[in-house]
NURO-62725 format. One line per 8 residues: for each residue x, y, z of C-alpha. Coordinates in Angstrom, 1 decimal, decimal comma. Layout:
BEGIN
X Y Z; ...
***
This chain:
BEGIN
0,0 0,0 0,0; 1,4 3,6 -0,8; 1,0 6,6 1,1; -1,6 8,7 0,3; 0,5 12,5 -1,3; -0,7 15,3 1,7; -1,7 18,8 0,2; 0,3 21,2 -0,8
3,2 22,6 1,5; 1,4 26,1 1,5; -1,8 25,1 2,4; -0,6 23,5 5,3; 1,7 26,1 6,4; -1,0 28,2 6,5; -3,6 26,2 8,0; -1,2 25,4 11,0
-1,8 26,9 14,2; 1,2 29,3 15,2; 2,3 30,0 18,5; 3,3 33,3 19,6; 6,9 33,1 19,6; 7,0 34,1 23,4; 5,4 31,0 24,1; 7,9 28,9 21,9
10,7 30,7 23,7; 9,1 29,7 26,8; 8,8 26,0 26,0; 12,7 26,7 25,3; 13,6 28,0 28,1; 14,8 31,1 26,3; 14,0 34,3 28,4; 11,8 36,4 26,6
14,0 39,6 27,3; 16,2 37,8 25,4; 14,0 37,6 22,3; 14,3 40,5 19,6; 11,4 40,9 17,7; 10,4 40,5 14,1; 6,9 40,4 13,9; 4,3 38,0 16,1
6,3 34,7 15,2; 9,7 35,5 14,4; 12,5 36,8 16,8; 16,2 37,1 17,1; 17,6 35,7 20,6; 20,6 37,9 22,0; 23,8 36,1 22,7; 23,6 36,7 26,2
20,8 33,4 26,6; 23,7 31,2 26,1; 25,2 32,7 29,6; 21,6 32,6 30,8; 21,5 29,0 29,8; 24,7 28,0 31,3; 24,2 25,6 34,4; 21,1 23,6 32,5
22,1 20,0 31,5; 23,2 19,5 28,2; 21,3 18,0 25,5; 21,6 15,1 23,5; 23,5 16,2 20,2; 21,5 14,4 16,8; 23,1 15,4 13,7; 21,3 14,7 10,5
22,7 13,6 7,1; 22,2 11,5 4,4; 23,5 9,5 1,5; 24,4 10,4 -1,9; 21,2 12,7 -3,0; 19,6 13,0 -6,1; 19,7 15,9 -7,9; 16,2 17,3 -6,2
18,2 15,9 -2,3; 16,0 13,1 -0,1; 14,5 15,3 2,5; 17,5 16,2 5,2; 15,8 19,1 6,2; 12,1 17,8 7,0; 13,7 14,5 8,8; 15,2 16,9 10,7
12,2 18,6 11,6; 9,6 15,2 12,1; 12,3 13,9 13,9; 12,5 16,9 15,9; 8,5 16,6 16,6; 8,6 12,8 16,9; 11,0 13,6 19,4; 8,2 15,9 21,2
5,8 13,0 20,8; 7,1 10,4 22,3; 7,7 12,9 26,0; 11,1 14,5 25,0; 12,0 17,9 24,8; 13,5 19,1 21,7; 15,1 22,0 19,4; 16,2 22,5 16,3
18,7 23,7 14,5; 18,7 24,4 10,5; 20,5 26,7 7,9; 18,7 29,5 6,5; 17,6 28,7 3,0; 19,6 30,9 -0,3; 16,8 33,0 -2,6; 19,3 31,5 -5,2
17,6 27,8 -4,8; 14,5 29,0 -3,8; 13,8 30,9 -6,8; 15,2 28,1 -9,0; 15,0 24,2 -9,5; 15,5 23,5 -5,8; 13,1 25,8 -4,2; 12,4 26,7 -0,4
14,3 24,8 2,4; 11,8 25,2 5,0; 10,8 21,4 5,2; 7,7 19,5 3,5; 4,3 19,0 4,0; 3,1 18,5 7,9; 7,3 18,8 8,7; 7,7 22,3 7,9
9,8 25,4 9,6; 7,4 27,8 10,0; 6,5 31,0 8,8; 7,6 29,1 5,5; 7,5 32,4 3,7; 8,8 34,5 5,7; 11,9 31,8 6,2; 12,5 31,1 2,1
12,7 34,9 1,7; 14,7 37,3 3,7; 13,9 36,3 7,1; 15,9 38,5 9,2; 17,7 40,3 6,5; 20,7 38,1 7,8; 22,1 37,0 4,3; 21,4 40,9 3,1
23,9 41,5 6,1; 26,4 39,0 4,6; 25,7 40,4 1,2; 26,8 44,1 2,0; 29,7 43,2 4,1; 31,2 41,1 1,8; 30,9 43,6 -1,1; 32,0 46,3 1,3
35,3 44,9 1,9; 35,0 44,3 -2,0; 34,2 48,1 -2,8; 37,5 49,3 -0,2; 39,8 47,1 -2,0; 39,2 48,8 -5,3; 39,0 51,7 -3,8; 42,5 51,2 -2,1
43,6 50,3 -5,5; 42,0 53,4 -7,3; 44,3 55,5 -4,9; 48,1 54,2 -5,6; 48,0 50,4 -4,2; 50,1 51,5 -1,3; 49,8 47,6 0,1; 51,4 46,7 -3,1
48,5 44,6 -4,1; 49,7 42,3 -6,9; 46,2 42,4 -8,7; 46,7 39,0 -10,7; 46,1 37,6 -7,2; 42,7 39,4 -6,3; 40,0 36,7 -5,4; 37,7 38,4 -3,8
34,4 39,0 -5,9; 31,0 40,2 -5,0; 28,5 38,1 -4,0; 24,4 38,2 -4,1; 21,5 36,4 -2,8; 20,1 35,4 -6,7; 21,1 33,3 -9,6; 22,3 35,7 -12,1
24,6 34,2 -14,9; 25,2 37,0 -16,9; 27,4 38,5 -13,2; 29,4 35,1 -12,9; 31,8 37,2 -14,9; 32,5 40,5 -14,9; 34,8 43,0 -16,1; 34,9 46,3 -13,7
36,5 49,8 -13,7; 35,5 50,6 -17,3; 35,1 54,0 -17,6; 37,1 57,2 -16,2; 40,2 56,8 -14,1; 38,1 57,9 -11,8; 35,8 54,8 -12,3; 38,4 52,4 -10,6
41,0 50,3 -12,2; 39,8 48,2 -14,7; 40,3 44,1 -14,0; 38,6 41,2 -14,4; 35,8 40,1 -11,6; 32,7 38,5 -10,8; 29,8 37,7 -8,5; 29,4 34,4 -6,5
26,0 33,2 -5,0; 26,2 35,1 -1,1; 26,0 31,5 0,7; 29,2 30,8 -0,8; 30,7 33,7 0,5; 33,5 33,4 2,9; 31,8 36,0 5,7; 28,9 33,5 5,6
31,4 30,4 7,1; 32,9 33,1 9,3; 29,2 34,3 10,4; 28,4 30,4 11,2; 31,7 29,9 12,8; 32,5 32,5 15,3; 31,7 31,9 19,0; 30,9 35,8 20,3
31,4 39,5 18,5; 34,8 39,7 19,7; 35,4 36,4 17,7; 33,6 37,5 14,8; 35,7 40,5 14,3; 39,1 39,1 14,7; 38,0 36,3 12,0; 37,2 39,0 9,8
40,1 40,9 9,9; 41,9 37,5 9,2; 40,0 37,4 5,7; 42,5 37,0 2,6; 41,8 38,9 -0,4; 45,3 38,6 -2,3; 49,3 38,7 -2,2; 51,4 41,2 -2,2
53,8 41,2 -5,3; 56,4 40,0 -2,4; 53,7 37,0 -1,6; 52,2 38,3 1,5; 48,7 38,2 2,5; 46,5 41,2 2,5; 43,4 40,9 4,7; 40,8 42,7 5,6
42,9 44,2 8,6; 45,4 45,5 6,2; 42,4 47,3 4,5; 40,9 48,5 7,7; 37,3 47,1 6,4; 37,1 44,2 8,9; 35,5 46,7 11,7; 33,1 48,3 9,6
32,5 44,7 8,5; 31,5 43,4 11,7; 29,4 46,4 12,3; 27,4 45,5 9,5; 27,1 41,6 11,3; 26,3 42,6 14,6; 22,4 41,9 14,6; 23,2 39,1 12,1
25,1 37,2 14,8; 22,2 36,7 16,9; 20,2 33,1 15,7; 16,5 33,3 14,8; 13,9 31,6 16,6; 11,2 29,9 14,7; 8,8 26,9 15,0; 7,7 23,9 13,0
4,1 22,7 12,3; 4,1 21,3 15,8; 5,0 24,7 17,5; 8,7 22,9 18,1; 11,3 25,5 18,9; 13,3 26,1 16,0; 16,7 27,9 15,8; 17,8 29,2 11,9
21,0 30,6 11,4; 23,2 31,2 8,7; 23,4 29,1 5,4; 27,1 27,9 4,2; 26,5 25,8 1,3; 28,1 22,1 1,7; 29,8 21,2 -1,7; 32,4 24,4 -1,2
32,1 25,4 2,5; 30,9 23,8 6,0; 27,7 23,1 5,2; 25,9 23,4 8,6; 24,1 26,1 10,5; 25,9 28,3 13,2; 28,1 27,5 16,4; 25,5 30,3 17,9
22,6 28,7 17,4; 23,5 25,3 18,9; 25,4 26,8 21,9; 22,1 28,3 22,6; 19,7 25,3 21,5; 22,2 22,8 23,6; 20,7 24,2 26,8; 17,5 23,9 25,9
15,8 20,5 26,1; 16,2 16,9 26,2; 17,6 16,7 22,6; 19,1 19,3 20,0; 18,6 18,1 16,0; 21,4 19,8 13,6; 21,4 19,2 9,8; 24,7 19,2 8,1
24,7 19,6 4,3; 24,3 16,7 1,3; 25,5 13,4 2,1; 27,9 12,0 5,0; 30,5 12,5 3,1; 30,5 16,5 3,0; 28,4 18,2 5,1; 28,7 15,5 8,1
32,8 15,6 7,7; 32,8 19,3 8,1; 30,4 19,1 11,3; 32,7 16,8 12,5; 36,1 18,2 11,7; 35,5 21,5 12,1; 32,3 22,9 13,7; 32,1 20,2 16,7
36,2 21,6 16,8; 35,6 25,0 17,2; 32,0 24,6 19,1; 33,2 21,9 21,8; 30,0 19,9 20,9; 30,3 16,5 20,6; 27,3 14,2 18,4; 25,5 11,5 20,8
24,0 10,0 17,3; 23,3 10,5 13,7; 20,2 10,1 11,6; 21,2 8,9 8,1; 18,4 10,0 5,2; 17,8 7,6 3,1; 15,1 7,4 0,0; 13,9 5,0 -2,4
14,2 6,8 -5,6; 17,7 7,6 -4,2; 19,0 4,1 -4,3; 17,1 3,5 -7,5; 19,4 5,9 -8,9; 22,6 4,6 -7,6; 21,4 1,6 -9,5; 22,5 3,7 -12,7
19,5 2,0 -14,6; 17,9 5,2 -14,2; 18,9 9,2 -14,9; 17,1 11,9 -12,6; 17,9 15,1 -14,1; 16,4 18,6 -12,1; 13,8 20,3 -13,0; 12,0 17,3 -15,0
9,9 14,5 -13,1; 11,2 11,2 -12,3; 11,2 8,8 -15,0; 7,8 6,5 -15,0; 9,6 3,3 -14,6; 11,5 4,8 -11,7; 8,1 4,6 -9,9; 7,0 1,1 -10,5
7,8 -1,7 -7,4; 11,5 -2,5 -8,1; 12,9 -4,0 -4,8; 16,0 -4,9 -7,4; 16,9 -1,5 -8,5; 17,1 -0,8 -4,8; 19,5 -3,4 -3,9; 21,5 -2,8 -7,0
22,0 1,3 -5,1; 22,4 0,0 -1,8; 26,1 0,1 -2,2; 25,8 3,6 -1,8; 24,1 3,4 1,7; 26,3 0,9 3,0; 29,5 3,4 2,2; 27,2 5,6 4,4
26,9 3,8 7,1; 30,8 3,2 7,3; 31,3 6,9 6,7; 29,0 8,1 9,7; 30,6 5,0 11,7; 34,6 6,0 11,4; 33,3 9,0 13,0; 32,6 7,1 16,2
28,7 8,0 16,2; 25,9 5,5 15,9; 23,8 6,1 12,5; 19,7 5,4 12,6; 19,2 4,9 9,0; 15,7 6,9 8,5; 13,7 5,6 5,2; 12,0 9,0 4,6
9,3 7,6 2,7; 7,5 8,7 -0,8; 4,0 8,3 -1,5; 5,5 6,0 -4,7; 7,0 3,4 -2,5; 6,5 0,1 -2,0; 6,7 -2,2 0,9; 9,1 -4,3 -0,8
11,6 -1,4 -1,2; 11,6 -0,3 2,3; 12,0 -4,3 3,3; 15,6 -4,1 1,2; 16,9 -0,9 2,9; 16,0 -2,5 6,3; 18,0 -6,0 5,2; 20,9 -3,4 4,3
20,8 -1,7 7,7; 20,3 -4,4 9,9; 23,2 -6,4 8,4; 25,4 -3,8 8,5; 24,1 -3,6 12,4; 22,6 -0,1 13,0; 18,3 0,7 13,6; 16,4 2,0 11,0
12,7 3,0 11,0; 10,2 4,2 8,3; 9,3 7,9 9,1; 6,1 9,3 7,5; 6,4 12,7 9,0; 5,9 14,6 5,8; 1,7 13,1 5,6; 1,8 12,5 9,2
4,2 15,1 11,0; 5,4 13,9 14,6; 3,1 10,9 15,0; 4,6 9,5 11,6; 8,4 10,2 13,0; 7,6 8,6 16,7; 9,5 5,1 15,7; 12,2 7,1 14,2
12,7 9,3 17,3; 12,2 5,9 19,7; 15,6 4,4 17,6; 17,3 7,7 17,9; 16,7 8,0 21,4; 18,0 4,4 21,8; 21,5 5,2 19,4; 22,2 8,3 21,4
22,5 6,1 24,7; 25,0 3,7 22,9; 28,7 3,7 24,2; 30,0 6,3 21,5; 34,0 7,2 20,6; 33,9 10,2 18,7; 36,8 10,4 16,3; 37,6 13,2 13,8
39,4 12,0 10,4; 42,4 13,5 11,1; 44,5 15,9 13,7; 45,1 19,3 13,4; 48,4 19,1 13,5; 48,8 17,2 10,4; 50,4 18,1 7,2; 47,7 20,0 5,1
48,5 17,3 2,5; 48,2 14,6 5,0; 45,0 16,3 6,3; 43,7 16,2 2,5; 44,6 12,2 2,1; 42,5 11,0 5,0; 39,3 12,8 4,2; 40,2 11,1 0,7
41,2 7,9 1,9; 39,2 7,4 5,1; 35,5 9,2 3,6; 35,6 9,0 -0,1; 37,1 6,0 -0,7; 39,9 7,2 -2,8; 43,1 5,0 -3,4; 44,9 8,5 -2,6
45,5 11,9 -4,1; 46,9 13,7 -7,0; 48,4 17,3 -6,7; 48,4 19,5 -9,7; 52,0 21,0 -9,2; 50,7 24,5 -8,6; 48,0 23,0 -6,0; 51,7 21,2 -4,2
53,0 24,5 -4,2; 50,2 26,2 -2,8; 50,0 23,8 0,6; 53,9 24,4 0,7; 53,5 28,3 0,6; 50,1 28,2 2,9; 52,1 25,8 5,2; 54,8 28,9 5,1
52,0 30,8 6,0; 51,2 29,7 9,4; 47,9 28,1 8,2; 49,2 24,8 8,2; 47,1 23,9 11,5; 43,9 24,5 9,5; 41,4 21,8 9,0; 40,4 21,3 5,2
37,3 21,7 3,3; 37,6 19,8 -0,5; 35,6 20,8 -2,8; 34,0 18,7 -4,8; 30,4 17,5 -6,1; 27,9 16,8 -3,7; 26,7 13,9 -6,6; 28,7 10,8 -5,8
31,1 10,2 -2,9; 33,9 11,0 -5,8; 35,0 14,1 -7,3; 33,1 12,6 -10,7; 29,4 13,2 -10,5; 28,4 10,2 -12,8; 29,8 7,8 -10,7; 27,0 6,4 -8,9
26,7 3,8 -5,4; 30,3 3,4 -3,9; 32,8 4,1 -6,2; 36,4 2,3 -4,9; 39,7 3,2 -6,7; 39,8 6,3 -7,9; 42,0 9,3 -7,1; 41,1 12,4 -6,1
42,3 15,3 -8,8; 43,2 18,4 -6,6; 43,8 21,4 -9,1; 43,7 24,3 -6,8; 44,4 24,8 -2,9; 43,3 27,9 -1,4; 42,8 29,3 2,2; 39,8 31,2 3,9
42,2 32,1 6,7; 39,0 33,7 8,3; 37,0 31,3 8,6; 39,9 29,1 9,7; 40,2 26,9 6,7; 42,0 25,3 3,9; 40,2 24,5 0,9; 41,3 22,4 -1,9
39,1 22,2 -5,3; 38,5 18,8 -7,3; 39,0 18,9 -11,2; 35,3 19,0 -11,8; 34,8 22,2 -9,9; 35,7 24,8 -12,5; 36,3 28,3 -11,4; 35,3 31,5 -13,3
37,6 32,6 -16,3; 40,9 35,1 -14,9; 41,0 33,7 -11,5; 44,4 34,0 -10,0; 46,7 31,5 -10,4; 47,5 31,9 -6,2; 44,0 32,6 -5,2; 42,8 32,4 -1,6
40,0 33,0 0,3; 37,7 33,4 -3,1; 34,3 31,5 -3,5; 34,1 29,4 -6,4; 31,4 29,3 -9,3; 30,1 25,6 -9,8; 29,6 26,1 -13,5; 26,9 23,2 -15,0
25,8 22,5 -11,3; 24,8 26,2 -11,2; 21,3 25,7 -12,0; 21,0 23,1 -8,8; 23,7 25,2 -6,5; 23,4 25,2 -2,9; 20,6 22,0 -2,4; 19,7 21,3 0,9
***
């Protein structure tokens, strides 16, 4: 028997029953003179609760990932927020905490990020557009620190700025190919100096992984004044410091800082803040918002971006090191149609629906995928965290399917449950929370991939070796040189971040299940010395034309996977 399809997400956002948001900060234990307000349901929470909250016990720490999505993802985001509920359900007190959805998806293939059907962060609209004016914040302090680099340029470059090595464009909030790139200066002299530029989407910018990153104002400052923007023509680092932008800067982030209450269908608390995509950054939502949410209840629920393999890596080797949190579990998403894919007997391509014999009963095509979870499975346990598989289930399933993704996760030996929150809300999620709730009192041995004092190089091998898979690495000889100057540097006790596609556990998207001995192609290593990382970029991931050939601290364009950029 399938599942009946519920009505449409709006509908049931607006036919749901709001709390006041006093009332959800109540059920929090957030004081309400903490609470900043943006309208009846919305508010910010001032920094100060998490001293307020200090002295409560600790919650249990769930972090939510997935396998290998499809092109459209499996449902991270509303797990997250049925668990969260079925969590409620069954007695427990819980919060959650979610990154702030990009206008760039919302307004294209992907669409809103504020959960599905009876699972929803709510006010949905409200959420998928603007919010808080958070990611408007981001915007204009990024492009501000864009706009006094020119403008130290326009004046006589008395930093010595060697131009070639610029990498920090402008960003926005929208899709907008024709700005990939840019030329700018044209015009007068006193225009500016004419060079080649270019806009990234704003989630991609490096203030938005500073923003998620930093731990108080003080913090957030001194990050931004570590921000690289280029070399000197003697190969020294200019930052924002050297600029004197990263004050202003963090003027401009001050009420950003603060995390933004919400709630879901169920009137759960719901903290949203900040949105650092997961193919090319950290993929999960802020240090803030879960120093705050850790106080209050029986369980916090965090979502890290994509599959295991890239948002649940960077929760684990570098939020959890710079928040001091430590996961009790983790919920691993798992679909149907997802597995079918991984079969490779079918092609799911955005924007168009899902091919007809996709949908028929084909217990086969999921086996054939399962590959895919099992790598899963392994990825989550290296980590030292017990997984809960979580069949988020489609109204086009079929008993048989769900009976070979239980045989997967029971032989590899972790729980799994069926969770229907997305017809059903919390009542269809109550199994799920029951196994989650069991995992998170499991002995656990948290382990991250590597150590920070590592090698960068080294650092870049295990994530390749001990996550992906990969038989090992190759270094384009510029990329080598690059982790030799950045070690130079003093960055060389930075934790890594590759980018790569968020479409197979390799760096080639068309390689579907659990792809085994390949190497990983670095072509570029750069740093966001900011945020407090070393990024290197896979040979799929092509930059915008005139880059530098020493960039750092730039965001990258994702060329063909622009149209699907930034999935949740």
């Amino acid at each position: 028997m399938t599942l009946d399809p519920p009505p449409s997400d709006l509908i049931i956002a607006r036919a749901a029953e709001l709390e006041p948001i006093d009332v959800v900060a109540d059920a929090a234990g957030i004081p309400r003179e903490r609470l900043e307000h943006h309208g009846r349901y919305v508010a910010k929470v001032d920094l100060a609760a998490v001293d307020d909250l200090t002295g409560r016990p600790a919650a249990k720490y769930v972090v939510v990932t997935a396998l290998t999505p499809t092109p459209l993802g499996e449902g991270k985001t509303t797990t997250a927020v049925g668990l969260a509920q079925g969590l409620s359900r069954i007695g427990a007190r819980a919060t959650l905490a979610l990154r702030q959805p990009s206008m760039g998806p919302t307004f294209g293939i992907k669409g809103g990020a504020a959960g599905a059907g009876h699972s929803q962060v709510l006010p949905m609209e409200t959420l998928n557009l603007h919010l808080t004016g958070d990611f408007h914040a981001v915007t204009a302090a990024h492009n501000l620190l864009t706009a006094m680099l020119d403008n130290h340029l326009h004046h006589g470059n008395e930093l010595d700025v060697d131009t070639r090595s610029i990498s920090w464009r402008r960003v926005l909030d929208v899709n907008d190919r024709a700005l990939r790139g840019i030329v700018e200066g044209l015009g007068a002299r006193i225009d500016g100096v004419p060079r080649q530029s270019g806009f990234d989407i704003t989630a991609a910018s490096e203030v938005m992984a500073i923003l998620a990153l930093s731990t108080s104002l003080r913090d957030l400052r001194e990050r931004l004044g570590r921000i690289v923007v280029g070399f000197t023509r003697a190969g020294r680092p200019v930052t924002a410091e050297d600029l004197r932008a990263a004050g202003a800067m963090a003027v401009i982030l001050k009420d950003a800082l603060e995390p933004n209450l919400l709630q879901t269908t169920e009137n759960t608390p719901v903290l949203v803040h900040t949105g650092p995509f997961g193919n090319i950054a950290t993929g999960n939502s802020s240090v803030m918002a879960d120093r705050i949410g850790i106080r209050t209840g029986d369980y916090l629920i965090t979502e890290a971006g994509f599959g295991s393999d890239m948002g649940a890596e960077r929760f684990v080797n570098i939020k959890c090191r710079v928040s001091g949190l430590r996961p009790d579990a983790a919920v691993l998403v798992v679909t149907v149609r997802s597995l079918k894919a991984h079969s490779g007997h079918y092609e799911v391509v955005a924007g168009r629906p899902l091919p007809l014999e996709m949908l028929a009963e084909r217990p086969g095509a999921v086996r054939s995928g399962a590959a895919n979870l099992r790598r899963h499975i392994e990825i989550v346990q290296s980590f030292g965290v017990s997984p809960v598989v979580a069949i988020n289930a489609f109204p086009s399933d079929f008993p048989s399917e769900h009976d070979v993704i239980r045989q997967v996760a029971q032989a590899a030996g972790v729980r799994v449950a069926v969770s229907t929150h997305v017809s059903d809300g919390g009542a269809g999620a109550k199994a799920l929370a029951e196994a989650v709730a069991e995992a998170c009192d499991d002995p656990h041995d948290f382990r991250p991939t590597y150590e920070l004092d590592e090698p960068l190089r080294q650092k870049i091998e295990a994530v390749a070796t001990k996550v992906y898979g990969a038989d090992g690495v190759d270094f384009a000889p510029p990329a080598a040189k690059d982790l030799e100057r950045f070690e130079l540097l003093g960055y060389g006790g930075f934790p890594v971040v590759i980018a790569k596609t968020h479409l197979s556990i390799s760096s080639d998207p068309t390689l579907r299940g659990d792809p085994r001995g390949w190497r990983l192609p670095v072509r570029e290593v750069r740093v966001a010395a900011g945020a407090g990382y070393v990024y290197a970029i896979c040979g799929e991931m092509r930059t915008m034309p005139g880059l530098p050939k020493h960039p750092a601290a730039a965001s990258i364009d994702l060329d063909e996977l622009g149209e699907v950029v930034g999935l949740f």
